[in-house]
N, C-alpha and C positions, 0 to 999 in steps of 0.2 A: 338402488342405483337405477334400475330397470325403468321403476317407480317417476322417479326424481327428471329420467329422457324423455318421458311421453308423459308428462305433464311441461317440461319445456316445448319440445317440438310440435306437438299435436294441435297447440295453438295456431303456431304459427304457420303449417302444413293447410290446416282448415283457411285460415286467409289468404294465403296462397294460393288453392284452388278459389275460393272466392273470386279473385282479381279477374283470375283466367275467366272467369262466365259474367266476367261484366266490360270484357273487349269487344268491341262492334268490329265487322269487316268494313274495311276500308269500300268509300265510298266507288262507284263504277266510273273510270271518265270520259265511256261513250257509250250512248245509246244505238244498240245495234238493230233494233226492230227487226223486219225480217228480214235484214239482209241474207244472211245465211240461206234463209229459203230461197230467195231472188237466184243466187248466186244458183243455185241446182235446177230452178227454172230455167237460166237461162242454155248452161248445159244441156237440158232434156229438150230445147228446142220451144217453146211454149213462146206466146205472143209476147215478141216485144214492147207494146202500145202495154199491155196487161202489169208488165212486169216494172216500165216506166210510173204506171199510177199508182203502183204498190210502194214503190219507190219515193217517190214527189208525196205520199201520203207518211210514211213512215220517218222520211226527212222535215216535214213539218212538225209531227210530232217528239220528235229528238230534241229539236230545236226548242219548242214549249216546254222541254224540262230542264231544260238550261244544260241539255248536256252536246256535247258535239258526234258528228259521225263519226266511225272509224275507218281508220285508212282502208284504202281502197275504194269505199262508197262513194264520194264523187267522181272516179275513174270508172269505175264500173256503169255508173249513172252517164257520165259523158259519152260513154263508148255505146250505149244503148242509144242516145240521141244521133248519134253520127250514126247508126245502121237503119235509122227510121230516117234519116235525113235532114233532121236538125241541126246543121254544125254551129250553128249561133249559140245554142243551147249546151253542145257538146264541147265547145271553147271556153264558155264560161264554168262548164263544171271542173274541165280538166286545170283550169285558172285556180280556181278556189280550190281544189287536190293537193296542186304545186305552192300555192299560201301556205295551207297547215299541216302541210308533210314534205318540207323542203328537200327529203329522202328522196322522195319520188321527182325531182326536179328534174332529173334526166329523161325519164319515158315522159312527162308530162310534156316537156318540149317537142319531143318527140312526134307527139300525138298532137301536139295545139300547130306545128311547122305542117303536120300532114291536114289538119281540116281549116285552120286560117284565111279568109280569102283576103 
């Protein structure tokens, strides 16, 4: 009897762990480059201009892999522009924020009513 169980299941056990080691993780759907780091720069106080080209480099590169920023990043990015004094720059990131995270459509107005001329 014993015999007769693990020659049925033992098959099927082995192909079962099999399946499992041939699932891939789901694809990433945004490229976060270094925001994370930007983010504790900006915190610790560290050169705005610095943390803008870190920025504007790692968003081009997002972009070349077909993937998009993650929320926040162009709010983050707008809001460094408007403390350097770009608010042309700072409108159009917080625009493009408020495009693909319609979440954030309330501070985004908020932010685009305050540097708008």
């Amino acid at each position: 009897m014993q015999r007769r169980f693990i020659q049925r299941v033992f098959p099927a056990l082995v192909f079962a762990v099999g399946l499992c080691g041939c699932v891939s993780p789901p694809p990433t759907l945004y490229g976060w480059g270094s925001y994370e780091s930007q983010m504790y720069a900006h915190l610790a106080g560290e050169s705005r201009e610095a943390q803008i080209e870190a920025m504007e480099r790692d968003l081009e590169k997002i972009e070349a892999s077909g993937k998009i920023a993650p929320p926040g990043f162009h709010a983050h990015l707008g809001l460094l522009y408007a403390e350097t004094g770009n608010d042309a720059k700072a409108v159009a990131c917080f625009g493009t924020e408020k495009t693909r995270f319609p979440e954030a459509a309330a501070y985004m107005d908020f932010l685009l009513k305050k540097y708008e001329k």
